[in-house]
C-alpha positions in Angstrom: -4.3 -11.6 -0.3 -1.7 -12.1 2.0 -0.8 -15.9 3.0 -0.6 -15.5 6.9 -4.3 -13.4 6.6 -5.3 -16.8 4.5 -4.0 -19.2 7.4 -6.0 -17.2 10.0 -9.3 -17.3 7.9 -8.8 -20.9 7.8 -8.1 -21.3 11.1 -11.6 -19.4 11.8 -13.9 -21.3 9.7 -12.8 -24.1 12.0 -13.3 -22.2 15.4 -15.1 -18.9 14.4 -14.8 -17.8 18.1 -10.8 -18.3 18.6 -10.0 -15.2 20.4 -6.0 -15.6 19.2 -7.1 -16.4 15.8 -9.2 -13.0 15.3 -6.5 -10.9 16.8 -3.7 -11.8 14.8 -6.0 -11.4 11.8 -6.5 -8.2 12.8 -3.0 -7.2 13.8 -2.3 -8.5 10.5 -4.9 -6.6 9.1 -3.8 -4.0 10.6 -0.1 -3.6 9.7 -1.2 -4.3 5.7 -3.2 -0.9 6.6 -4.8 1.1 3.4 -8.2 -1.1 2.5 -7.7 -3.9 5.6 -7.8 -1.2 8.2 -11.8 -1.6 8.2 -11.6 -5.3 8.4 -9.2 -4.9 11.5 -11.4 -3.2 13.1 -14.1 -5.7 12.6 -11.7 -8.3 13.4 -11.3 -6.6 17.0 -14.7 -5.7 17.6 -15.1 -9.4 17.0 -12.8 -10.2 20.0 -14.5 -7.9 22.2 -17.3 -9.1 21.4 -16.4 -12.7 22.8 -13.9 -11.3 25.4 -15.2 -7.6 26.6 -11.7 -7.8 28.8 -9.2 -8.8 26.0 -7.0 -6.1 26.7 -4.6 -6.4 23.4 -8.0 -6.6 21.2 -8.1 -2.3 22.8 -5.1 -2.0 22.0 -5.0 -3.5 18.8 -7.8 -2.0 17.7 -6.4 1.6 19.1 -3.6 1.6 16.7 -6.5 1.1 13.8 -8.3 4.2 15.6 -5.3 6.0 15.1 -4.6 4.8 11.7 -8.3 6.2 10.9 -7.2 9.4 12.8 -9.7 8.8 15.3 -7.8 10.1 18.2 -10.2 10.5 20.7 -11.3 6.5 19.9 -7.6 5.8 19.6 -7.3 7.0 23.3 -10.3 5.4 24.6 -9.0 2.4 23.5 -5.3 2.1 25.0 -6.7 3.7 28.2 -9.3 0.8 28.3 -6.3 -1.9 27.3 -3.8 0.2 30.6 -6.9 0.2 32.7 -7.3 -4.0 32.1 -3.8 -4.7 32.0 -1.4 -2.4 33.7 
């Protein structure tokens, strides 16, 4: 486990809704790839979840789309994440 992923657990259990705190967990999450990828994508689902117009939780989790070569997913989300924030 990864320090910075430990800090942002933390951090949840204290505010379990903190939009900022999920996605850098997942961005995180994210970057560590491999066996995290699944929980990034949790992790941004989360923030959408809260915040349906979060435009970096799309394209955060876009990038795990891509990771999991889900392109067509992948695309969905950045165009959703342009579309919100141009």
């Amino acid at each position: 486990m990864y320090a910075s992923e430990e800090d942002y657990k933390r951090a949840l259990l204290l505010q379990p809704d903190n939009v900022a705190a999920l996605h850098h967990l997942g961005t995180i999450r994210e970057k560590i790839g491999g066996d995290r990828l699944p929980m990034a994508l949790q992790d941004f689902n989360m923030v959408l979840k809260i915040d349906p117009d979060y435009a970096p939780a799309f394209n955060g989790r876009g990038l795990v789309q891509d990771r999991l070569s889900k392109y067509e997913d992948a695309i969905y989300d950045f165009s959703k994440a342009i579309k919100i924030d141009p």
